[in-house]
N, C-alpha and C positions, 0 to 999 in steps of 0.2 A: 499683447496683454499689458495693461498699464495698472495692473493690483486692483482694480477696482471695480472686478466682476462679482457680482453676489451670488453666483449661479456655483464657485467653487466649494469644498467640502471639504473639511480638515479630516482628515483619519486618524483615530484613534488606536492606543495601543495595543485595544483587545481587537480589533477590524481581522488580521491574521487570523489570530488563534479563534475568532469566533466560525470562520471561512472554513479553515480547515475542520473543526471539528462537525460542521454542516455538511461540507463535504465525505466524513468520514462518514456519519449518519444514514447519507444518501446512499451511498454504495455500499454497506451492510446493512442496513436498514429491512431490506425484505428476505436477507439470507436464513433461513433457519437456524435454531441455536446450535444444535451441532460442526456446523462449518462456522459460523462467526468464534466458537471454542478452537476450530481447528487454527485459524487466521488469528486470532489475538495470540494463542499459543507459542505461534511460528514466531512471530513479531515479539512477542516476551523472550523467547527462547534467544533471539540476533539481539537482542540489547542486552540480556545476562550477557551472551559472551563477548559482545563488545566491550563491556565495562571491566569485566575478568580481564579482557585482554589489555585493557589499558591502563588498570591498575596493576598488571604483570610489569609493565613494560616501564610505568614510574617507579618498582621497585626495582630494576635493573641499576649495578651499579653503570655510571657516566663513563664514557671512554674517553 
């Protein structure tokens, strides 16, 4: 390759988060709302406690 193909395509910084959010769409998309409540839920519920846990753990004093 000598740079001077026009056929390449710069990615942008939404290209990610537009993918995944496409992706998440496709795969809940046709679940009924009571399981898409139960799966955000779950998902809500592991980030509460991850962030509990990691604000626990920057309030520990340093050894």
């Amino acid at each position: 390759m000598d740079g001077t193909d026009t056929e390449q395509v710069l990615a942008s910084k939404w290209d990610l988060p537009l993918a995944l959010f496409s992706l998440i769409r496709m795969a809940f998309g046709d679940l009924p709302v009571w399981a898409k409540a139960i799966v955000f839920g779950l998902v809500g519920s592991v980030g509460v406690w991850t962030a509990i846990s990691w604000l626990r753990g920057r309030r520990s004093p340093a050894r």
